[in-house]
Each structure stands twice: as C-alpha cells, then as structure tokens.
C-alpha positions in Angstrom: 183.8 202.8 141.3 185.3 201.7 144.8 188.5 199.7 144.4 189.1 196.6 146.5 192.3 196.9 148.9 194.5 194.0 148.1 194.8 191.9 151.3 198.2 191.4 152.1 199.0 187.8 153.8 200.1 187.9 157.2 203.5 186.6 158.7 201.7 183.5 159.9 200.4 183.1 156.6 203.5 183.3 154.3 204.8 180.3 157.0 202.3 177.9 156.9 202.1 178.0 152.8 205.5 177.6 153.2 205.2 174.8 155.4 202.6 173.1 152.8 204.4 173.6 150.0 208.0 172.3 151.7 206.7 169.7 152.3 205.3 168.4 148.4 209.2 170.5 147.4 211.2 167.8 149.9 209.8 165.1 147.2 210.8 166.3 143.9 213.2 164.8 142.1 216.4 166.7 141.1 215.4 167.0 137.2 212.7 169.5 138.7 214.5 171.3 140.8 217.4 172.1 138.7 214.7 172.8 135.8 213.5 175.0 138.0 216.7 176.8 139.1 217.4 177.5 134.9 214.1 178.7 134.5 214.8 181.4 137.4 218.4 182.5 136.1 216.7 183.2 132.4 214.0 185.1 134.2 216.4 187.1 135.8 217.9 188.1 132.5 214.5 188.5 130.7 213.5 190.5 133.1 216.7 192.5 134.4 215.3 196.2 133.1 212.3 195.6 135.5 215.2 194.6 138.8 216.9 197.5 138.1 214.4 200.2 137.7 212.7 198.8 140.9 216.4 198.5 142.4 216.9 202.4 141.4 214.1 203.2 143.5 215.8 202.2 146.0 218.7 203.5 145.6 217.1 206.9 145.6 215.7 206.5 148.7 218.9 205.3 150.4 220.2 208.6 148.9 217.6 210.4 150.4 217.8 208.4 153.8 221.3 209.4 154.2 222.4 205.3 153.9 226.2 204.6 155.0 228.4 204.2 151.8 228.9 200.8 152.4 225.1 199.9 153.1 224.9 201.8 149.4 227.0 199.5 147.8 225.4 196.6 149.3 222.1 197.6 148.0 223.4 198.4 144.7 222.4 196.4 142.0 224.4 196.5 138.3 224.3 194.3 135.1 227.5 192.7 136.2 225.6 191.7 139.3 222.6 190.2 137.9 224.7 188.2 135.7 226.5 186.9 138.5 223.5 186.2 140.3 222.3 184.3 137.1 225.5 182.8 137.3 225.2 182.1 140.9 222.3 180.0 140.6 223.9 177.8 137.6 226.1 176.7 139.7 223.5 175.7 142.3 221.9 173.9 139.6 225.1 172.0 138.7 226.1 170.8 141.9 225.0 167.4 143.5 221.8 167.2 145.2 222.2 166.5 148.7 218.5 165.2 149.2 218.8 161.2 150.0 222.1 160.6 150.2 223.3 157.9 152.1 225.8 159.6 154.8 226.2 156.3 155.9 225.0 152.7 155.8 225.4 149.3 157.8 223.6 145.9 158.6 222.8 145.2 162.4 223.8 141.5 163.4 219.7 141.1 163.7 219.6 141.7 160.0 218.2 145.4 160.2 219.5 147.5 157.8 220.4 151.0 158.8 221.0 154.2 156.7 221.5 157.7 157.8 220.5 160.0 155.0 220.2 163.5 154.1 217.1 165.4 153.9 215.6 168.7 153.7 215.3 170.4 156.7 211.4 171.7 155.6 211.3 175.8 155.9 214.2 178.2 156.3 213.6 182.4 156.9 216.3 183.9 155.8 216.2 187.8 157.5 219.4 190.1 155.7 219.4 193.9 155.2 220.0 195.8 152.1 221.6 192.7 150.1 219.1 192.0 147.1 221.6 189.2 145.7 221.1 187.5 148.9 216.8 187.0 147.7 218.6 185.0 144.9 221.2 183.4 146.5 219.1 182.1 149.4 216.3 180.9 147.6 218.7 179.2 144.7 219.9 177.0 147.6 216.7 176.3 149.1 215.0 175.3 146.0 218.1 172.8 145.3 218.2 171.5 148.8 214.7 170.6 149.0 213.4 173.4 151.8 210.5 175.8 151.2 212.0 179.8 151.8 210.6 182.6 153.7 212.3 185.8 153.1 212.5 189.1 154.9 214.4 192.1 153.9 214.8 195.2 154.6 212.9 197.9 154.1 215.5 199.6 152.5 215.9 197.0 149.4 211.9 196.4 149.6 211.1 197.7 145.8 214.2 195.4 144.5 213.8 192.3 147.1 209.6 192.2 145.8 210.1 192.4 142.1 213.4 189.7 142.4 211.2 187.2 144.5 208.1 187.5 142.3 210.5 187.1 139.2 211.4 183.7 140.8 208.3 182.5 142.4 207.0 183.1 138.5 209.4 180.9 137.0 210.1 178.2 139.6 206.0 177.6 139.8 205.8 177.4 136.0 208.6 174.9 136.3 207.3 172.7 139.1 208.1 174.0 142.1 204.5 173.8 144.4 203.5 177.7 144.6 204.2 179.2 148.0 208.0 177.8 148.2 209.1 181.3 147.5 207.5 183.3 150.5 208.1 187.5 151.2 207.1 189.1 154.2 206.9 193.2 153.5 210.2 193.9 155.7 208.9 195.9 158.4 209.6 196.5 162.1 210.7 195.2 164.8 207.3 193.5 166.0 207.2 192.0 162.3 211.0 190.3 162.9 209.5 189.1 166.2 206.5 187.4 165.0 208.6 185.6 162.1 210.9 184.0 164.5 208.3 182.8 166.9 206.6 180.7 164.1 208.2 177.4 165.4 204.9 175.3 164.1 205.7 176.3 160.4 209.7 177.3 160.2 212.5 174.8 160.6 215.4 177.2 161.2 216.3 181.1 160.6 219.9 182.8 159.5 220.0 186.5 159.6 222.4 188.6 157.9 222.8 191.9 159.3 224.8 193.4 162.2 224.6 193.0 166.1 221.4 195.1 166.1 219.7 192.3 164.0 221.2 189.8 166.1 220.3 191.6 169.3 216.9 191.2 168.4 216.8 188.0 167.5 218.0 186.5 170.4 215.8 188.4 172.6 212.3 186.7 171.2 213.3 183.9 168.9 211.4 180.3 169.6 213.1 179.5 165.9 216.3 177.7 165.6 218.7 180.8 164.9 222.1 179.7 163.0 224.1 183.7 163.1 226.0 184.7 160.3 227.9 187.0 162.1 229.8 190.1 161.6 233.1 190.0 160.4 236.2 191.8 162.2 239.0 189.6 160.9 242.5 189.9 160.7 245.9 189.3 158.8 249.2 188.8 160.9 252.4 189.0 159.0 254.6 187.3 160.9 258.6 187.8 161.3 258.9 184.8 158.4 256.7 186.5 156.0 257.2 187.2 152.1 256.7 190.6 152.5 255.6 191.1 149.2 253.1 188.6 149.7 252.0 190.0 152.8 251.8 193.6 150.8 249.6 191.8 148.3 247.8 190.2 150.8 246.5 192.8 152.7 245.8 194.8 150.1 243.5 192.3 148.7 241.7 191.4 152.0 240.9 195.3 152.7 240.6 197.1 149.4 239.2 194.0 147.0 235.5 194.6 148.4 235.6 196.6 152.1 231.9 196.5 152.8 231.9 192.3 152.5 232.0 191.0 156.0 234.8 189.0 155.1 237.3 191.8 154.6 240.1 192.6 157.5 239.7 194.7 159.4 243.3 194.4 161.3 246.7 193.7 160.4 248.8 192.7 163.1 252.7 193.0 162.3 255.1 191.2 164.1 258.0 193.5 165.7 261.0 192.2 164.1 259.5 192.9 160.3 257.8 196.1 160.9 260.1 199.0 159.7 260.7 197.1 156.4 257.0 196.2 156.4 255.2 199.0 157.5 256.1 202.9 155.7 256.0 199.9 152.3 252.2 199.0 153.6 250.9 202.7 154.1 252.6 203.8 150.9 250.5 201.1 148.9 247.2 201.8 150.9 247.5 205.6 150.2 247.4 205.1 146.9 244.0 203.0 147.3 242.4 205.6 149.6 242.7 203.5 153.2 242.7 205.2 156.4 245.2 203.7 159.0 244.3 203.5 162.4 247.9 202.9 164.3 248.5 201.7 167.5 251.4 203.4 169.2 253.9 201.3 167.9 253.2 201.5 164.6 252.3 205.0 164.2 255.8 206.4 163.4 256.1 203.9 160.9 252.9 204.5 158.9 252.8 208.5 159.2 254.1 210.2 156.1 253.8 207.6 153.3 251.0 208.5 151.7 247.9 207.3 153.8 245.8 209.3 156.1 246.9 208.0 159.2 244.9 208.7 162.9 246.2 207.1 166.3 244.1 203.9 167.1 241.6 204.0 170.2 240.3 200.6 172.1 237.6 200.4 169.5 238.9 200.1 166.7 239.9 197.4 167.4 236.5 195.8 167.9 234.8 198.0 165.3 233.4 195.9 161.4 234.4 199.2 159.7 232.7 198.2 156.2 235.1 200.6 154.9 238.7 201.8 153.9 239.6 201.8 157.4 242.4 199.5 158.8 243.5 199.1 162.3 247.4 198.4 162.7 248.8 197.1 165.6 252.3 195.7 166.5 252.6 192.0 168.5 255.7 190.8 169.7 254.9 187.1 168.4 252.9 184.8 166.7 250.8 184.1 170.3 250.0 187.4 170.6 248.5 187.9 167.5 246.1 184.7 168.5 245.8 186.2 171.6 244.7 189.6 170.0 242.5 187.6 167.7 240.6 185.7 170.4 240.3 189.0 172.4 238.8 191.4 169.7 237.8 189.0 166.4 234.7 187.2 165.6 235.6 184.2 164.6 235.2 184.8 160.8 237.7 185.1 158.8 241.6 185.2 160.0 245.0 184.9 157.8 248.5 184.4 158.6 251.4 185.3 156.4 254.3 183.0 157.0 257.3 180.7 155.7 258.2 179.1 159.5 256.1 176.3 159.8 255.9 176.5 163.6 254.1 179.8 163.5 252.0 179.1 160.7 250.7 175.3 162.7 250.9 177.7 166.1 248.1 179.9 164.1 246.2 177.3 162.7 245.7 175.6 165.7 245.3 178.5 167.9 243.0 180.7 165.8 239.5 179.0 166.3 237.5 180.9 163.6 235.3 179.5 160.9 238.1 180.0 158.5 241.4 180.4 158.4 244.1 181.0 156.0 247.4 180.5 155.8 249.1 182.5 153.0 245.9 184.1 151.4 243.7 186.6 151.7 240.4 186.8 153.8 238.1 187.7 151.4 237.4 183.8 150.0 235.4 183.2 152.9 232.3 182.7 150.2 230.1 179.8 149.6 230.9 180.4 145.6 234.6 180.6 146.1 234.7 177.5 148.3 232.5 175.5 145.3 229.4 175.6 147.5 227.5 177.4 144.5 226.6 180.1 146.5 225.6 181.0 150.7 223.0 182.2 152.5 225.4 183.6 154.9 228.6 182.8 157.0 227.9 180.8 160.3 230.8 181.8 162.8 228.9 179.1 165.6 230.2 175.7 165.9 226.7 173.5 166.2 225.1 172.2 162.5 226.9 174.3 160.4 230.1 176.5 160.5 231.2 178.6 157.3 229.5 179.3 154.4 226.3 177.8 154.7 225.2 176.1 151.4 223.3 173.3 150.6 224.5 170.4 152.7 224.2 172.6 155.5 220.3 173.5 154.9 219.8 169.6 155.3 219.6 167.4 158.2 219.2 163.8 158.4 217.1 160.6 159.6 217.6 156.8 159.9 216.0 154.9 157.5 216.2 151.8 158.7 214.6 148.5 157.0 213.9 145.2 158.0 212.0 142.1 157.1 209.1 141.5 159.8 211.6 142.4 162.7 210.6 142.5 166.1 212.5 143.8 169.4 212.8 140.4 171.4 
C-alpha cells in the first residue's frame, strides 16, 4: 500500500496560525497562562528520555560535522540542563504579568481619561543556532507575555529543537493555550531565513541569536522589525585602584565560568602601574584552568613563563568573540584608555571594571556605553535569569525598545486607552 507524504506547512503558514492564534493568546488571563507554563516544565521532565535521545542525535552529527567545541557545548543537552530549563520556565510563571498594566494614568482637564498600558506585541520569530534551551526559554516568555512564537533553529539542533517544541505545544494546548502559539519552521537555508523575516503581515518583531553571519543575513532582506542580540566581545579593566585579588577572581570567573556564553570576556585590560604585581599572578591562575593568553607587547614578558600558554596578540584578537579559553591581554596607561579601547574593539555587551577610586570607577560607568556594565563583578551575569527577568530570549546590545536581556516587559509594547463619557473634539 502507497503511503501519504506528510505535507509539511510552509513558512507563510506557521506565521499566519501564529498570527490567529496570538491574537485569541493576547486575551487570556494570567491563571491560563501560568497553568500553562507548569504544564510545559512537567512535560519536560516526563518526557526528558525522549529530549535527550533526540538531542544525542544531534550530538552525533555535530561530531560527525566536525562542530567547533564551543558550538558542541551549546548544543549539548544534560539532566542538569533540562532541569534548569524546567526551572527556567517556573520562574517565568512566577513573575508578574506584564499584559494590562497601567504604565501610566491621568485625567485631561476635558474629563478624558487616559491610560498607557502594556500589551502583547502579537508574534515574535525568534531565529538562534545550536541552543535548544533557548526553544524553551523563548517560548516560556512568549506564552507569559501574551505573544504567539515562531521558532527557527538550526539545522544542527533540528532533532532536539522538534521534539522540545512539540513537548510544549502538547502541553500548553491541553492547558489552554489556542493551538498554533508554539510554531517551528524546519531550520533550513538561507532562502528559508529570508522568507521568515519578510513576513511583516503575520510577525510583530524578530531577535536572532547567532553570530555576524546570522546577522549579515538578516539585515540584508528583513521587512521584520529585527531587535540583534549581538555578539559578545567584552572586557574587564583592572584599574591601578583595584583589589587585586578581586580582580584575580574576577577575571577568572568572567572567562573560565562558561567561555562559549556570549557574555564571557574576552579582554582584560591592565592598567600600567599594577601590572607586574597583577600580571605573572593572572597567567599563573589561568594556566591552571587551561586559558590561552594572547599578549600585547607590553604585557607579554609579564605573562610568559607562569604556567599559561602564552602567544603574542595580533590586531584581531582584539575584535575576535573567541567562545573559548582564549584571552586577549593588553596594557592601557589609564582608565580613558581602557574606554577608549572598549569603544574601539567591544560590542557593547558586557564590560567590567575593577576599582576602589571612585573617579575611575564613575569615569567607566559613564564612559563605557554598553548594555551592561559592572563595576566590581564579573561579566558573565549579563542573563535575563540572573537579573530576575525569569529567563531571555537573547541580549539586545541596540538602544531603541529594548536593551539587555530581553524578557517579558520587553516582548510588550503599549497603547492608550483612553475613556470618556460621550466626548466630542470641539
């Protein structure tokens, strides 16, 4: 007997149920949504030997494909990880619903009454590459904030992205949620990624997560709002004032903690005046973690024979999101230069300063225009659970709608309600 091929729904399609379905999700109440969110996190548990044999797949064929480490390790799923993606989207649930509240309210001297209030902003895509927990994390967030989800992966996490969305489609419909809220499109090339971001009739707004090729891309055919989470090529500058301990501690944490996260460092700029006390101490402790220094010439005497492999620095390094236990290390004769370096080579992600003089620190936090910075801490809390948001979708380094982690206020926009009582303009 002749089987029946099973018709896979276009782009187009996956959008405008999206679109339908947004628009019956923007009017649930919260009891629903978060009934739905609980129903997805035990689904994820119930059903974690089914994630991870389809995530192993995956994994094999990364292996096979020759996959950077650090792409590996993104696309890695473990127990610990599906319960902190469970965990993730508890949090989501417990967190204020941003949908109708008043940002602000007043009475006209006509008697009008005007509110501005939140809303959802309909359909979000969300495009990312090799990050299953992002499926999770992105819809979690939608769901809450009211907006229908289209999701693209990559081909590379395809087997783990398709059996987590159906997972949560399953149990958010059987909650409540109206069926296509939860949309997948296969993840493949680039004429796919160019269709989904020229469906401005049925998507509201798009946030990749990938690097500059993704990007690229985008911006070339998008008619979609794009909000970037960019790459990340931050920096810590221990200044002449540091706790050098601290600073040790510091950048330890902001490189080693998790390298492939884009909110790991990438440089540390050393002021002059602390450097042979600071440095030989540094590239003894980074050794012993397995970090490669990149030196400029300044600094290259000071780092060579402590312990870490150690190469002279070329100019791009310097603009390079390693992903890995690689470290650029440059000397700067003050705390201007180190904003000067940072507006010259960083992204505008995530940026620290070490310091006990209050000058350089207020110098850094008003020279340093990234999305975050931090002031005696390390980089890598640049994270939309870290910050109390629940989770993120990704990390906007623009400056229009959102900027940061990008959680569920920022997945809403707003309209005037405003109410009278048979009012007419005279």
């Amino acid at each position: 007997m002749a089987t029946t091929a099973v018709e896979v729904p276009s782009v187009a399609d996956v959008c405008r149920s999206a679109r339908a379905a947004g628009r019956r999700l923007a009017a649930l109440d919260t009891a629903t949504k978060d009934a739905a969110l609980h129903a997805i996190a035990a689904a994820i548990t119930a059903r974690a030997p089914e994630i991870l044999a389809a995530n192993a797949r995956d994994l094999e064929a990364g292996a096979e494909a020759g996959l950077p480490t650090a792409l590996m390790d993104r696309l890695r799923l473990t127990d610990a990880r599906l319960a902190g993606m469970v965990q993730g989207v508890l949090d989501v649930a417990a967190l204020r619903d941003p949908v109708g509240e008043t940002i602000e309210g007043y009475r006209l001297p006509n008697g009008l009454d005007v509110q501005r209030q939140r809303i959802p902003l309909g359909v979000v895509a969300v495009v990312y590459e090799a990050r299953p927990n992002v499926t999770i994390d992105a819809l979690a967030l939608t769901i809450k904030s009211g907006n229908a989800i289209v999701l693209r992966g990559s081909s590379s996490a395809a087997h783990s992205n398709r059996v987590l969305a159906t997972v949560a489609s399953d149990a958010a419909s059987a909650a409540g949620i109206p069926e296509g809220a939860i949309g997948l499109v296969s993840g493949g090339g680039r004429e796919e990624l160019a269709e989904l971001a020229t469906q401005d009739r049925y998507v509201d707004l798009i946030v990749p997560r990938g690097g500059e090729g993704l990007k690229q891309a985008l911006k070339g055919v998008a008619t979609v709002p794009v909000i970037f989470a960019a790459a990340g090529i931050g920096h810590v500058y221990v200044d002449a004032s540091a706790d050098l301990e601290q600073a040790l501690s510091i950048v330890e944490n902001s490189k080693v903690q998790r390298p492939s996260a884009c909110n790991a460092a990438e440089t540390v700029l050393v002021h002059r005046e602390v450097a042979e006390d600071f440095l030989p101490s540094l590239a003894g402790l980074l050794g012993t973690r397995g970090v490669e220094l990149r030196a400029d010439e300044g600094s290259l005497p000071l780092v060579s024979g402590h312990g870490a492999d150690v190469v002279p620095a070329v100019d791009e390094d310097w603009d390079t999101e390693h992903l890995a236990l690689i470290l650029g290390v440059r000397l700067v004769d003050d705390v201007y230069a180190a904003i000067d370096h940072i507006e010259d080579h960083g992204s505008g992600h995530s940026d620290a300063i070490v310091a006990r003089d209050h000058l350089a620190v207020r110098a850094f936090e008003r020279g340093v225009n990234s999305a975050a910075v931090y002031v005696n801490a390390s980089t890598r809390f640049t994270d939309g659970a870290q910050f109390g948001m629940g989770a993120e979708i990704g990390i906007s380094t623009q400056k229009l709608h959102a900027r940061g982690p990008i959680g569920l206020r920022e997945l809403t926009t707003y309209r005037y309600l405003v109410r009278g009582d048979g009012h007419v303009r005279p």
